[in-house]
N, C-alpha and C positions, 0 to 999 in steps of 0.2 A: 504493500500500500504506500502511497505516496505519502512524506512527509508532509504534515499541515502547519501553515505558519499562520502568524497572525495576519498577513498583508491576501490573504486567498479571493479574498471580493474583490480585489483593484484588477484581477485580471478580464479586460475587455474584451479580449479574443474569444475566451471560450462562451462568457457571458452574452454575447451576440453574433456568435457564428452561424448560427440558424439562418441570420438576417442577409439579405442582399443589400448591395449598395445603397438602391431606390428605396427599402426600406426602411434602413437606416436612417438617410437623410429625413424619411418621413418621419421618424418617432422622434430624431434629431430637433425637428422644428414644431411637432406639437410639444414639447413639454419645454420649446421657450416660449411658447405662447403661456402652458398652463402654469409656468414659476412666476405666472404676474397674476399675483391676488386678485387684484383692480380688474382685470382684465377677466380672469373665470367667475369673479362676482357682477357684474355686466351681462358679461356673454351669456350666462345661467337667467338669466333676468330676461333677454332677447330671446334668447332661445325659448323660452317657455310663451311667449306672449308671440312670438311666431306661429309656436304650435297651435296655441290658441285662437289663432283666427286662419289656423289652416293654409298657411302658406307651405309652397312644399319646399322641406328643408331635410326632410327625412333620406332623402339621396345621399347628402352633403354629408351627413353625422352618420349614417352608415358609412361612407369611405373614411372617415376622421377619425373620431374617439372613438365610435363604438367596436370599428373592427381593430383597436388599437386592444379597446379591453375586454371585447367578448368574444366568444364562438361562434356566433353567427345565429341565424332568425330561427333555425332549428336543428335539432339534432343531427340530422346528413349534413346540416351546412358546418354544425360544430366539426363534424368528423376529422376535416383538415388540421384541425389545432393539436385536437388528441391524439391523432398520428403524428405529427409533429414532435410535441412531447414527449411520445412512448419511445421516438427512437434516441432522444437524448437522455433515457430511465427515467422520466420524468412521468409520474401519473397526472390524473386531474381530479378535482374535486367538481362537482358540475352542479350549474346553481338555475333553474328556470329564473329569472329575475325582474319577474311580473309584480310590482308591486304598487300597494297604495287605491288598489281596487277593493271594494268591500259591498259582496254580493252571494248570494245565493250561486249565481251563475259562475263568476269569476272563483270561489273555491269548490267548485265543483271542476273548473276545467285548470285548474293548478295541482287539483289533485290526478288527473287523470293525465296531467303531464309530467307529473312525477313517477308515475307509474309506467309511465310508458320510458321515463328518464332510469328508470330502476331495470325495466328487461333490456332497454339498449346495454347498461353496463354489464350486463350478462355475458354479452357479447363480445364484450369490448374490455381487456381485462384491466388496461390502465386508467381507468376511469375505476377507483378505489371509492370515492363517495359521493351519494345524493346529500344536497344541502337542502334545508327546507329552513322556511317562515312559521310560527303556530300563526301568526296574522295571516298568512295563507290560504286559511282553512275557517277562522271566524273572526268576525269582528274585534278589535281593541277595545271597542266598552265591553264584551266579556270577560275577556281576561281581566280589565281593570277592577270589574266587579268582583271575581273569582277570588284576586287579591286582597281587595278590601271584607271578604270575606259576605259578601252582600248576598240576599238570594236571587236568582237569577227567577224573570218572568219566563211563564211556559213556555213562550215563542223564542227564547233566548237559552232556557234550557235544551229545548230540543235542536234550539242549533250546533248548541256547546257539544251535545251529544252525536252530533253528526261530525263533526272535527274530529274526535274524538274516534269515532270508527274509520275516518279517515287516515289519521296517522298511525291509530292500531294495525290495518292493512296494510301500510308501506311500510310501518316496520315486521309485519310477518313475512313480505314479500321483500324485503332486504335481506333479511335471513336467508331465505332458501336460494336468492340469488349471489349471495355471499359476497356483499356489497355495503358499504358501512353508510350510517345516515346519520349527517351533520344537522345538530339543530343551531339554528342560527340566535346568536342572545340578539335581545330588542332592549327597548327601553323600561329604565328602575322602575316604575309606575305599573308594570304589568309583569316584570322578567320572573318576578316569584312563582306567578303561577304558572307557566313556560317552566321552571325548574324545578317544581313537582311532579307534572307529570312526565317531563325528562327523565328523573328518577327510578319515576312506576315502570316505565319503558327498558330501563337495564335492571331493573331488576327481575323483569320478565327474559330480557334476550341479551344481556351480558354474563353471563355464566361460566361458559365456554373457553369467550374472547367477544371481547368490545366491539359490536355493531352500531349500535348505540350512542350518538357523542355530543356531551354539555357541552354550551360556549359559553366562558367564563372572561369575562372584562375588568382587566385589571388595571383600571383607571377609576375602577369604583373601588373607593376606600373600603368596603367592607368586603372585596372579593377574593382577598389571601383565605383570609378565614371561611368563607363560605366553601372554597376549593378543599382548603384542609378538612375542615367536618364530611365535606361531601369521598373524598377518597378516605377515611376513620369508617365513615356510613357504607362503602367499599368495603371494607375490611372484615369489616363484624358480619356483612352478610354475603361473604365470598362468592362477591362479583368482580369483575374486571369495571372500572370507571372508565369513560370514552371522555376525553378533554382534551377540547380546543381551549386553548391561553392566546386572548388575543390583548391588545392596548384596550381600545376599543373604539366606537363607530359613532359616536352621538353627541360629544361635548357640549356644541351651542345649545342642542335642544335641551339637554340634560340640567345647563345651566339655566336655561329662562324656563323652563318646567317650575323650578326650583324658585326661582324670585318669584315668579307669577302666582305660583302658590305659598309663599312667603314658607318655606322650607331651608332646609340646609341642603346643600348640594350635596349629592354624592360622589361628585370627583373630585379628584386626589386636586391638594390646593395648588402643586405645583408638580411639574413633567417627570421632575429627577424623583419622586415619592414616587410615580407610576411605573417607572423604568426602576425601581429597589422592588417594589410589588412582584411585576412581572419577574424579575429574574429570580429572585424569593419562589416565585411559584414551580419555575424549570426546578429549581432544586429540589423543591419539595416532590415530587412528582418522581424525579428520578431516584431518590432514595425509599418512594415506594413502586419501585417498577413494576412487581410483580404483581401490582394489585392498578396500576392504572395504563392505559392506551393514549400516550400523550402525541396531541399535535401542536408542536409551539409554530402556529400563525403571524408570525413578524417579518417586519422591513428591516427592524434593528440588526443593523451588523454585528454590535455588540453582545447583544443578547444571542445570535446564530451562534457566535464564537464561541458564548459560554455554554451551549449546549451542547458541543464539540468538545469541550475541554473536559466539561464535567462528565463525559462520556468517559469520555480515555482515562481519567480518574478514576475515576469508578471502575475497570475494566472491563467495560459495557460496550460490547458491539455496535458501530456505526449503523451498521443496517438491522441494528435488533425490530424483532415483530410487534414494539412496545413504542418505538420511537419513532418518530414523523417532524417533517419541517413544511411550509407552505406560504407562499405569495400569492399576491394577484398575479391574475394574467395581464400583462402589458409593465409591469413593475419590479424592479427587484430582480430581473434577471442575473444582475453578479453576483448575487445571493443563491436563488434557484441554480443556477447552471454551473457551478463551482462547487457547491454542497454534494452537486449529486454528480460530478465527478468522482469527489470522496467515499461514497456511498452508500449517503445519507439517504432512505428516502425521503425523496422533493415531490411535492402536487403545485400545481397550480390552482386555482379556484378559477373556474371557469364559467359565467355568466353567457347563460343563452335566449333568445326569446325577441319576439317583434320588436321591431328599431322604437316605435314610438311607445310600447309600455315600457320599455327597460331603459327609457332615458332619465326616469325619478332615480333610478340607482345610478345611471351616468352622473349626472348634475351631483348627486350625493358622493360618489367616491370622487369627482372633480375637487368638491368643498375640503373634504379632509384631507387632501393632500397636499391640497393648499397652508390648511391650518397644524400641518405637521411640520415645525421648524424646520429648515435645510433637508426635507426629501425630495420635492420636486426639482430642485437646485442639487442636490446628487444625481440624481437620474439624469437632471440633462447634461452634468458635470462630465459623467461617464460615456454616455453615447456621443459629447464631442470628443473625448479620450479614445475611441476606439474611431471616430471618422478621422483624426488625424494619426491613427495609426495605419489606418487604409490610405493616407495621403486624397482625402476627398474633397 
């Protein structure tokens, strides 16, 4: 095995060999576009009031960001990417990324595109996980209610109960397909009850091995601790715990949820408290391997490194069946494509689904990338470091 040193992300070449020239140049120039705050808070503003009076703009942003950061409008058009991937040992995580509809009809066909997202990775063996929304499948005054412990009306019970056998079914048919399903964390105001029935779900189908996998957000102050109880709650009833460790996805909203309801926030007051969190959490996780299925989900270079280190520390196999790393797709590739030289495995998270309903998640991972100090400024850092190493 190759010697790993600390400088392993600076290397450009392997991190964008995939990429053709024209490519290159193209990711080269959107993310000096997207390192101007000003400019993706604008353009998110235009773009939406575009849509809204139906100008067709849907061409533009399909050749731009969206096929920057997704697989394409559907699974055969995904295909391109995850073969992509697979021949650089790179799996995908694959995400339908419909969101922000709330209907009878829209979780009835999210769920039936999951399902259909579950027999494709049947087939397809590097496609490792379905990610899912529970907002998916029923409305956010449910779950809010669920939380606050309220009783839910009949029309809203029986909806609840329909989600419910909704994700019962995609996690019996992830089993049999032996394909893991990612629950994706949402926001504090509802994530409680999303991580109960999380719970109820491994302890039906992690027995084994980890099907099943929390997403835990560790920019929420109280999320070391809810991890630690949650793999202790592991232990006592010998299952395997499925956990994604992410930063996490919500800040602004998180904050003015927060004043709007004159509350205390629940993010960490400041980044460096987030980033002791999170790496707190790899460790913890790694010294209960045998009882938890970790995916550390980060851009942080840092934090990659330390779970490299504290591998090899630990005597713990690079490619143990317990360890996993993972990026967006369109991000982080020196990260991605360097790890899984080593061989780590690497996924990507791979967003599929119509240009105009998966632009709420475009616009939304446009904003946090923005509001993530010096990453979109890395990224573009790096891709002009490899076009002047092509002399372009």
């Amino acid at each position: 095995m190759q010697t790993i040193t600390d400088n392993i992300f600076e290397n450009t070449e392997i991190a964008y060999k995939r990429l053709s020239n024209n490519e290159l140049k193209k990711s080269y120039f959107l993310f000096s576009l997207m390192k101007n705050a000003t400019l993706v808070h604008f353009g998110n503003q235009i773009l939406q009031f575009l849509l809204k009076i139906n100008f067709p703009i849907l061409g533009i942003v399909k050749k731009t960001i969206y096929s920057h950061f997704c697989g394409g409008e559907t699974l055969d058009e995904s295909q391109k990417t995850i073969l992509d991937l697979s021949k650089n040992n790179i799996d995908t995580l694959l995400n339908y990324s419909v969101e922000g509809l709330e209907n009878t009809d829209s979780f009835k066909e999210t769920y039936h595109k999951t399902l259909e997202a579950i027999d494709f990775a049947k087939l397809n063996q590097s496609i490792r996980a379905i990610c899912i929304k529970f907002t998916g499948f029923a409305r956010i005054d449910i779950w809010i209610k669920l939380q606050k412990g309220e009783t839910l009306s009949n029309n809203e019970e029986e909806e609840y109960q329909k989600a419910l056998d909704y994700i019962q079914h995609l996690s019996q048919k992830a089993v049999e397909n032996n394909v893991q399903l990612y629950i994706d964390a949402e926001e504090s105001w509802f994530q409680d009850s999303i991580d109960k029935v999380a719970l109820d779900l491994m302890l039906q189908y992690n027995k084994e091995k980890a099907i099943i996998f929390n997403t835990y957000q560790l920019y929420r102050s109280d999320k070391l601790e809810h991890l630690k109880r949650d793999i202790q709650w592991a232990i006592a009833n010998q299952v395997q715990l499925g956990a994604k460790i992410v930063r996490g996805a919500y800040v602004e909203k998180e904050n003015e949820y927060a004043r709007k309801h004159q509350l205390n926030s629940p993010i960490h007051k400041t980044k460096q408290d987030t980033d002791q969190d999170f790496n707190k959490a790899i460790e913890y996780c790694i010294h209960n391997i045998n009882y938890v299925s970790l995916c550390c989900a980060s851009h942080n270079e840092f934090s990659n490194q330390l779970l490299i280190q504290l591998l090899q520390k630990n005597n713990i196999s690079l490619d143990h069946p317990n360890i996993s790393a993972s990026q967006l797709q369109g991000m982080s590739d020196n990260i991605t494509y360097n790890m899984a030289q080593f061989g780590v495995k690497m996924s990507k998270y791979l967003p599929y689904g119509p240009v105009k309903e998966v632009i709420p998640y475009l616009i939304r991972r446009s904003q946090e990338n923005t509001s993530v100090e010096g990453q979109t400024s890395r990224e573009f850092d790096l891709l002009l470091q490899e076009k002047n190493r092509r002399n372009l």
